[in-house]
C-alpha positions as CSV (number, residue, x, y, z in Angstrom):
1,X,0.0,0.0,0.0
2,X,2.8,2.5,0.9
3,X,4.0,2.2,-2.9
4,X,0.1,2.6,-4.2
5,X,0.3,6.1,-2.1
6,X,3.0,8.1,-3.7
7,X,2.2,6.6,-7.3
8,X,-1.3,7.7,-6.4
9,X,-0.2,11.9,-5.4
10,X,2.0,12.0,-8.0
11,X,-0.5,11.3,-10.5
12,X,-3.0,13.6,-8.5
13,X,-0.2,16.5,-8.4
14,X,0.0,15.8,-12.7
15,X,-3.9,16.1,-13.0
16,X,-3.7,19.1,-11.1
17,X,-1.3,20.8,-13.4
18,X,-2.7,19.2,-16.5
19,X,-6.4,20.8,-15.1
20,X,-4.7,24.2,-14.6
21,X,-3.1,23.8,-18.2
22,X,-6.2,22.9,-20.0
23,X,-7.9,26.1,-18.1
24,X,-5.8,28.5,-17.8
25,X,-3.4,27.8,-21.3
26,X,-4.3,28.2,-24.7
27,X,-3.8,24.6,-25.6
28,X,-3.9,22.7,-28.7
29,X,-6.2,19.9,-29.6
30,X,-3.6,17.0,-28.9
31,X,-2.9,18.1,-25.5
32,X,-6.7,18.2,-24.8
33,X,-7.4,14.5,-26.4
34,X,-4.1,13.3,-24.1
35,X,-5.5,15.3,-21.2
36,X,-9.1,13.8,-22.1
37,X,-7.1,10.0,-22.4
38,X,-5.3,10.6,-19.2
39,X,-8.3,11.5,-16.9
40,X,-9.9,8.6,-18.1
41,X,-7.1,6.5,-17.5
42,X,-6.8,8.2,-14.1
43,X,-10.3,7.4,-12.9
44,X,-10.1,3.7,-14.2
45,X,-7.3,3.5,-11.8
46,X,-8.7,4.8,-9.2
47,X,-11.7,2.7,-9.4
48,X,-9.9,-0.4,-9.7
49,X,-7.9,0.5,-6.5
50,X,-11.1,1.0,-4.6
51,X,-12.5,-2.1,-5.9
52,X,-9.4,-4.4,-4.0
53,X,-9.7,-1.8,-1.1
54,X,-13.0,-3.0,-1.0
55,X,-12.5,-6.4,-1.6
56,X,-10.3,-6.2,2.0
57,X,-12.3,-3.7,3.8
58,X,-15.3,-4.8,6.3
59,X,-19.0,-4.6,6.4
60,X,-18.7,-1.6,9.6
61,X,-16.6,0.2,7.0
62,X,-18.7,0.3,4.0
63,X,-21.5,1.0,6.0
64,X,-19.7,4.2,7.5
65,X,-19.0,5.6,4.1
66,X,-22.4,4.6,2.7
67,X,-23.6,7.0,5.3
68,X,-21.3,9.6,5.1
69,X,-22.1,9.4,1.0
70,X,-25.5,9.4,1.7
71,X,-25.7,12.0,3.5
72,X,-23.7,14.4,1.7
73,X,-25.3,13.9,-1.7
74,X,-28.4,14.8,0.1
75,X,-27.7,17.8,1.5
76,X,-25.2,18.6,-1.7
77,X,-28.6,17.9,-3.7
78,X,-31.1,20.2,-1.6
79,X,-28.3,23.2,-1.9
80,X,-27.9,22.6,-5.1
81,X,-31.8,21.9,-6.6
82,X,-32.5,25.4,-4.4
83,X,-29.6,27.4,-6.0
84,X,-30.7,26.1,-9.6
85,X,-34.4,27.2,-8.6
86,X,-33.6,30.7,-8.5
87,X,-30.7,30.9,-10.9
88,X,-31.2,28.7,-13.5
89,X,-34.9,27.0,-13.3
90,X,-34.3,25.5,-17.0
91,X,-31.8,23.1,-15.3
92,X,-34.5,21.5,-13.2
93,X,-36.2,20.3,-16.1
94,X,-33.2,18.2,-17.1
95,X,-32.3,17.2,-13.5
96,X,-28.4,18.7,-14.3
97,X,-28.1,19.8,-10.5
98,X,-27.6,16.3,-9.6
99,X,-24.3,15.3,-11.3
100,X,-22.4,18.0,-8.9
101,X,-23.5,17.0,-5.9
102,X,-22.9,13.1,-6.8
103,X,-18.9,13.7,-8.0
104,X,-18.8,15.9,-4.7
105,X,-20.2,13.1,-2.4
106,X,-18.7,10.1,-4.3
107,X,-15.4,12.3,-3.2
108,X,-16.0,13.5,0.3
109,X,-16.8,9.5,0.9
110,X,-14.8,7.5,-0.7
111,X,-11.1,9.6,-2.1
112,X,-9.3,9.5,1.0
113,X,-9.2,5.1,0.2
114,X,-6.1,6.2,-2.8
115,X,-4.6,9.2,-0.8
116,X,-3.7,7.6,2.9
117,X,-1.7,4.9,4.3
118,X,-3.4,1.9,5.6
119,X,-2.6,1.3,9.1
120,X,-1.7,-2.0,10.0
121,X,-1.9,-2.3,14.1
């Protein structure tokens, strides 16, 4: 796992700058299909590390997070469906105001699995 860790900021620290590149830079069309290639890449691996963490993790565990998830998207979803209500009723129609709130969640539940050290005691 201590191996997984660094590989896993580094990459984090090269989406970062890639992000800031694609936003801030006038880039050409290459970099953007690499950038495009690599965040897809990127979240493939990150899923498939949280699929063997979860393969080793217990039922109290997943049942924490679940909760935690839960509870953020919720509250995410109310502040965002009341923010699109007076800015931008069109998006209701559509339901758009959910897709935010469920990256946000997925994130404040489950991210920390790739970024910290398991502790074996």
């Amino acid at each position: 796992m201590k191996k997984i860790v660094w590989l896993n900021r580094l990459l984090f620290v090269l989406f970062v700058i890639a992000t800031a590149l694609v936003f801030v830079a006038n880039t050409s069309n290459m970099f953007l299909y690499g950038y495009l290639l690599f965040l897809f890449l990127y979240v493939f691996y990150l899923l498939l590390l949280s699929f063997f963490h979860w393969k080793k993790a217990g039922k109290e565990e997943i049942r924490t997070r679940a909760i935690i998830f839960i509870k953020w998207f919720v509250i995410l979803t109310l502040v965002s469906f009341l923010l699109n209500l007076f800015i931008r009723p069109d998006y209701l129609e559509t339901m758009q105001f959910i897709w935010t709130p469920l990256g946000c969640s997925l994130g404040i539940a489950f991210l920390d699995i790739a970024f910290v050290k398991e502790n074996k005691s």
